[in-house]
C-alpha positions in Angstrom: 0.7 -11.8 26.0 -0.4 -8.3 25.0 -3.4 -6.6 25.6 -6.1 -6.3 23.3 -6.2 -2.9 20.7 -8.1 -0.3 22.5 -11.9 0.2 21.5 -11.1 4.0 20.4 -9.8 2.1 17.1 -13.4 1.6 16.6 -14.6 4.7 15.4 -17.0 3.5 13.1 -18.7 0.1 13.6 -18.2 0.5 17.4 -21.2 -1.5 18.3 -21.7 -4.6 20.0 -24.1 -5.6 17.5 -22.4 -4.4 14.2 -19.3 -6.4 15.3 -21.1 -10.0 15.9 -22.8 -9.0 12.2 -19.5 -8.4 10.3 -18.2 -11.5 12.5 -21.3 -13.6 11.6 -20.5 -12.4 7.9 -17.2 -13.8 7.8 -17.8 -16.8 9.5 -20.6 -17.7 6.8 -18.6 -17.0 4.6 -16.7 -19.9 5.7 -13.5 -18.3 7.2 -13.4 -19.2 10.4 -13.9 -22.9 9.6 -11.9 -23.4 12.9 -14.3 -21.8 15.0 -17.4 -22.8 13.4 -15.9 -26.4 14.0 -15.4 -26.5 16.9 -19.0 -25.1 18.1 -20.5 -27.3 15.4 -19.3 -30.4 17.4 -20.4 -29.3 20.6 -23.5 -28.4 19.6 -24.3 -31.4 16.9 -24.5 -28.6 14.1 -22.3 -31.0 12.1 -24.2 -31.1 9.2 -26.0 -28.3 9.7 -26.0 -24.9 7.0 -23.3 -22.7 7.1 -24.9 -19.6 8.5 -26.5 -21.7 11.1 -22.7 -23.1 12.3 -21.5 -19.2 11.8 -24.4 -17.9 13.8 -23.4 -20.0 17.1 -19.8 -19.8 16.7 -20.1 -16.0 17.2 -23.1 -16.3 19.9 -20.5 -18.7 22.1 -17.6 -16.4 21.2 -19.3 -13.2 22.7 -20.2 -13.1 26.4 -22.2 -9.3 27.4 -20.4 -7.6 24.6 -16.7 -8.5 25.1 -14.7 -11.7 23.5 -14.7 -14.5 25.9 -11.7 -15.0 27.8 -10.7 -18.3 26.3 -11.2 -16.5 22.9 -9.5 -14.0 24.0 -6.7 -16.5 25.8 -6.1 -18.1 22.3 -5.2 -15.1 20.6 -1.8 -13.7 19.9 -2.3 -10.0 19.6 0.8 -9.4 18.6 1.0 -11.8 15.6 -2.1 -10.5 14.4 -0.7 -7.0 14.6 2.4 -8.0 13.1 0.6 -10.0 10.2 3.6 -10.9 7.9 2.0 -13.5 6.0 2.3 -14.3 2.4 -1.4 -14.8 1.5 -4.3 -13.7 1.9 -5.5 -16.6 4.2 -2.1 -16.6 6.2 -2.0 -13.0 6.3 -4.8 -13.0 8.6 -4.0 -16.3 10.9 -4.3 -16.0 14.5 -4.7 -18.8 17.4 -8.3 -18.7 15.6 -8.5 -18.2 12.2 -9.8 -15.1 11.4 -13.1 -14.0 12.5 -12.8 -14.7 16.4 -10.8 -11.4 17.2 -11.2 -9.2 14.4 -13.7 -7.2 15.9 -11.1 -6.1 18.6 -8.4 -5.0 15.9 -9.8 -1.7 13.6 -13.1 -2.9 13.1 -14.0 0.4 11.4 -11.2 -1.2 8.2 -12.9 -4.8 8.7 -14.6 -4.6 5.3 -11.7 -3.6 3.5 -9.4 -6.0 5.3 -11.1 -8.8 5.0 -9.6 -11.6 2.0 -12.2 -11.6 -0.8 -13.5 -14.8 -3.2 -12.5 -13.2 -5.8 -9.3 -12.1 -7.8 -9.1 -8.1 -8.1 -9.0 -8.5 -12.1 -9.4 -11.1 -13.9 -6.6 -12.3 -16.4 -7.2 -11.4 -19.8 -4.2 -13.2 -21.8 -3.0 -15.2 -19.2 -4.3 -18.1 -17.8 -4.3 -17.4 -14.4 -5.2 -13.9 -12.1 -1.7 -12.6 -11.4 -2.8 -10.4 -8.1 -3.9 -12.8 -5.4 -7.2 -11.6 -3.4 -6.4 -8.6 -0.6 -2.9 -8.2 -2.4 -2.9 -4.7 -1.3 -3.4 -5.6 2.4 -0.8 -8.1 1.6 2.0 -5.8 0.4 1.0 -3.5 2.8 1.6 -5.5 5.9 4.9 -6.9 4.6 6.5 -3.5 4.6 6.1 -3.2 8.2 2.4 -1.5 8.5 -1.0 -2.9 10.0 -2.7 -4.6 7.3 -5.6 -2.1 8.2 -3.1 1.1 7.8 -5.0 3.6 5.1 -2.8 3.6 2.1 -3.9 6.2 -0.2 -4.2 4.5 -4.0 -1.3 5.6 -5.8 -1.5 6.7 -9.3 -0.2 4.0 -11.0 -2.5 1.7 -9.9 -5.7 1.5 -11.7 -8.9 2.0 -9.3 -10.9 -0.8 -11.1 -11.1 -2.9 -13.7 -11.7 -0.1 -16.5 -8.9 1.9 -15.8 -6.7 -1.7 -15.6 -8.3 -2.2 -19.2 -7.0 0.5 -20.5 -4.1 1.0 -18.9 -3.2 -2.8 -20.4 -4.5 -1.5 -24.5 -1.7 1.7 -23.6 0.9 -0.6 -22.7 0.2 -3.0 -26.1 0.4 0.5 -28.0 3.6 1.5 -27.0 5.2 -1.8 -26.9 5.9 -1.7 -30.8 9.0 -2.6 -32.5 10.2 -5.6 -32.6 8.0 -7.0 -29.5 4.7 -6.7 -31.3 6.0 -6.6 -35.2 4.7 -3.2 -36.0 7.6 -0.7 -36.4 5.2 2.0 -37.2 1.4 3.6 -35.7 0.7 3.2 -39.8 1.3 -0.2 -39.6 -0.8 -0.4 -36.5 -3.9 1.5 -38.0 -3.8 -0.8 -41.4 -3.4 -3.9 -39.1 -6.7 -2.5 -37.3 -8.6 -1.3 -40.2 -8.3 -4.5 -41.7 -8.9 -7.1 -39.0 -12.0 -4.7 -37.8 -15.7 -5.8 -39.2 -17.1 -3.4 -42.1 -20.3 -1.7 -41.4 -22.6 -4.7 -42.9 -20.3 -7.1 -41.6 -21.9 -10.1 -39.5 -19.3 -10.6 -36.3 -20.3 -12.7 -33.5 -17.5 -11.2 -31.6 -18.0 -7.6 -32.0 -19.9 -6.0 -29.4 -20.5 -3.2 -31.8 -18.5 -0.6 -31.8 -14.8 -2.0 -33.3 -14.7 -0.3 -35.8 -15.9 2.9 -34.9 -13.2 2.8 -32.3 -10.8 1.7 -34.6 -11.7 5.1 -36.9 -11.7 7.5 -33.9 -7.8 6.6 -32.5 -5.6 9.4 -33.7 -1.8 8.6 -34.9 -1.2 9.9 -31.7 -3.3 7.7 -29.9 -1.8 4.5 -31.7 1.7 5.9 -31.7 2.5 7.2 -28.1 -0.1 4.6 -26.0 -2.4 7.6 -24.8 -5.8 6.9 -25.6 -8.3 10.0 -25.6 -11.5 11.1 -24.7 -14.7 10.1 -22.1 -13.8 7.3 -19.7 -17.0 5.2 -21.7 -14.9 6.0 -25.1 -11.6 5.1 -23.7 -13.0 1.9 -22.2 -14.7 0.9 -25.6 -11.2 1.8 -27.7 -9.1 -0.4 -25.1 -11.1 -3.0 -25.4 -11.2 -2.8 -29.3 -7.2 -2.8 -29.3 -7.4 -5.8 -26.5 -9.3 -7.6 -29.1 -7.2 -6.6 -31.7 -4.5 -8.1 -30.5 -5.5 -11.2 -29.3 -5.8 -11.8 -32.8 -2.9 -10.1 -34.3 0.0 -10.2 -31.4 1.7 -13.2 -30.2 0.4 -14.8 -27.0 3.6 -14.8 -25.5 4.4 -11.1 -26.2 0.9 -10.3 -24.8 1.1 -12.7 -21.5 4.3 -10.8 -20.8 3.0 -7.2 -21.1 0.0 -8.3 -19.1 2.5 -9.5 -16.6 5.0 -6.3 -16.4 1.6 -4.9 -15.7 0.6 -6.4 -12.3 4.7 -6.2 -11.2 4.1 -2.5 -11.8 0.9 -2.4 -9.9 2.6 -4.4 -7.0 5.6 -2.3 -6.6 3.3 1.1 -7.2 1.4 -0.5 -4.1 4.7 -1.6 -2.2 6.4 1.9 -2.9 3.2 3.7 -1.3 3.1 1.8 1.2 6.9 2.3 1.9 6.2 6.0 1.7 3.0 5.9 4.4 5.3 4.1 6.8 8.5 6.1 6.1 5.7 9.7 6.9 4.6 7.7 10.5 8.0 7.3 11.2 9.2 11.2 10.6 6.5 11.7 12.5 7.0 9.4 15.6 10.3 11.0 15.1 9.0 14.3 15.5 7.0 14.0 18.2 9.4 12.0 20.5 13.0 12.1 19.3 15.1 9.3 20.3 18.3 9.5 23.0 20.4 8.0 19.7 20.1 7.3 16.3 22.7 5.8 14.3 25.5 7.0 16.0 24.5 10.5 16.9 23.8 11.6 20.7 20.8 13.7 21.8 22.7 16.7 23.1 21.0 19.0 25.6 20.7 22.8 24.0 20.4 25.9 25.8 18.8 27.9 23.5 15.1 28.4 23.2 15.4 28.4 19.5 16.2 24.9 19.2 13.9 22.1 19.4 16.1 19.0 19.6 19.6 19.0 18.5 22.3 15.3 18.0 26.0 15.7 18.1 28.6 13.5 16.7 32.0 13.3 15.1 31.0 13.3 11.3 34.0 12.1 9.3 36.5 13.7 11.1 34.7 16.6 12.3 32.9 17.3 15.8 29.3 18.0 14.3 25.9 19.5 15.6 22.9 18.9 13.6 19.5 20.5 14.7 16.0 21.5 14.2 15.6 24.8 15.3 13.1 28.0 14.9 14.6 30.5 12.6 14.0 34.2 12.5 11.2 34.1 10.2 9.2 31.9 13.1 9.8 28.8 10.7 12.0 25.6 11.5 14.7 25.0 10.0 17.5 22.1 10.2 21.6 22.3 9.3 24.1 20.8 10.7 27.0 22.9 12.3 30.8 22.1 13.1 31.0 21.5 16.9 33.4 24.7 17.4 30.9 26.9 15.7 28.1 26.1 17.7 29.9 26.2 21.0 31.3 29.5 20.0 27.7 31.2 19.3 26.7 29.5 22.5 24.5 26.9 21.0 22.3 29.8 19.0 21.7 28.6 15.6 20.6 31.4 14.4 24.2 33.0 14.9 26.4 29.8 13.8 27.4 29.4 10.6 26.3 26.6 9.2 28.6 23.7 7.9 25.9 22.1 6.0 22.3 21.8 5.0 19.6 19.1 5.5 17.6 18.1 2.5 15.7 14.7 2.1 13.8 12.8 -0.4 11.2 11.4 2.4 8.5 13.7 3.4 8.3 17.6 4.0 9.7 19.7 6.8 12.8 20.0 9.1 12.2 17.2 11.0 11.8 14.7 7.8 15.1 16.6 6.9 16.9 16.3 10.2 15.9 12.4 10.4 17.3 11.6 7.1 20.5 13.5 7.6 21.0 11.5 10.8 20.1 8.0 8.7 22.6 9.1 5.7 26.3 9.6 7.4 28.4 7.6 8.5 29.3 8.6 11.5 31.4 7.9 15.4 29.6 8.8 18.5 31.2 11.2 20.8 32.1 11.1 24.6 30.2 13.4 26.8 33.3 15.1 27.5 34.5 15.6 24.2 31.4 17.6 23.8 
């Protein structure tokens, strides 16, 4: 069994004290039912409150600041660090479940990591929330990172429920055609204009401002999706069009934007988090480059130029690749026929080059080099072929 995380991961709620409150938190919360159990019996808290069975099960798992060892004994680290559930309560399953050994894993992330009661939005034409609680976390481990790792929001993906909001009234507006029956933003606006209250109009529905919303979307607005102006005003329009259609769309046609919607915030999550894990590997890359990948040796340069250079034979041709310091003091990576490099006595400076390194992942030579190793297909050669 491995050992524990080291504390240093706690760089912010280090404390002995902080960690049996966000433990005691959790456990009241009812999520470490197997813990709280199992004290509860031995201490005849059986029908005791929540908080009470929380509050011991923490005291007994604690002995002067550290996990007890049986605790300790019943958890496997390595699952946990692996977390490859599919849900938000799997995700987080250990020999206890959860609370028992969270405080030794990135403590400092426990408020973010933890799953939540609560859906992230709630559904608005469908029956049920599409994004399960912690989905982030979720996605995020399932790519291959910590649940814990610090994923930066990426664009796509509304911050909070006003920005999903309107994001969900642009969709609806570009939809059109066919999907929603109105060919035309003129058609959209009479639809509107229509269906919204008059001035003197008694609405039980209309929070107030429908048809003052209604008046200030442009053609443009109605025609390309893009709704204008202060976050409060945008809010108030999307939710005017959100009403609007409830009443003037088919439920289907809505359910399935709504849908498409939460796939598109998924893979906007799944495709940053793909991204922070592909930068951690160019840079474990970077910092210790491996003997072999994919076929191409480590070969020992003599130059002081280079900074780590693979050979192999690359479709036919003997070929050098390398990361090396150019005239200009800034690093560089190509790839050079085998004879060429021999023949300038390994300086890269000198060879010509046979071809450049260029990547889609990350920035810099070594993101280039790494991705030119990963992309051909190539045969490794014999130490004294080279």
């Amino acid at each position: 069994m491995s050992n524990p995380p080291d504390d240093a991961l706690l760089t912010e709620l280090a404390t002995y004290q902080n960690r049996k409150l966000l433990l005691w938190q959790l456990a009241a919360d009812g999520r470490s039912f197997c813990g709280i159990q199992l004290i509860a019996r031995e201490r005849d808290l059986q029908n005791a409150p929540v908080d009470e069975q929380a509050q011991a099960f923490v005291d007994d798992m604690f002995s002067d600041g550290e996990v007890r060892p049986e605790y300790d004994e019943m958890t496997d680290w390595e699952a946990l660090e692996a977390n490859h559930g599919d849900t938000a309560d799997q995700y987080l399953y250990v020999g206890l479940r959860p609370s028992a050994i969270l405080c030794c894993l990135g403590g400092w992330r426990l408020s973010s990591m933890l799953p939540t009661a609560e859906p992230p939005f709630d559904p608005i034409f469908v029956d049920e929330p599409l994004l399960i609680p912690n989905y982030k976390e979720t996605i995020i481990s399932k790519v291959g990172l910590p649940f814990y790792a610090d994923v930066d929001r990426p664009d796509e993906a509304p911050a909070d429920e006003r920005e999903r909001t309107i994001d969900l009234a642009e969709r609806i507006l570009r939809a059109g055609g066919v999907r929603t029956g109105f060919g035309h933003h003129e058609e959209v606006r009479t639809s509107m204009e229509s269906w919204a209250p008059d001035a003197d109009e008694e609405c039980d529905a209309d929070p107030g401002y429908w048809r003052s919303s209604v008046l200030l979307m442009t053609p443009q607005e109605m025609n390309f999706g893009q709704l204008d102006g202060e976050p409060e005003q945008k809010h108030k329009k999307a939710k005017t069009v959100l009403a609007w259609a409830r009443e003037c769309i088919d439920t289907d046609v809505l359910q399935e934007i709504e849908r498409s919607q939460a796939e598109d915030i998924k893979q906007a999550w799944r495709d940053a988090a793909e991204a922070e894990l592909t930068q951690r590997e160019i840079e474990q890359f970077a910092e210790d480059p491996p003997e072999a990948l994919d076929g191409w040796q480590r070969l020992d340069a003599n130059h002081d130029a280079v900074k780590v250079a693979y050979v192999a034979d690359n479709h036919g041709t003997p070929s050098v690749v390398a990361v090396f310091e150019g005239a200009d003091s800034e690093l560089e990576a190509l790839e050079f026929t085998l004879a060429a490099w021999q023949e300038n006595d390994g300086n890269p400076r000198q060879a010509r080059p046979n071809r450049y390194c260029v990547t889609t992942d990350g920035d810099g030579a070594y993101a280039q080099l790494r991705s030119h190793l990963l992309t051909f297909e190539v045969e490794p050669m014999e130490a004294l072929e080279v």
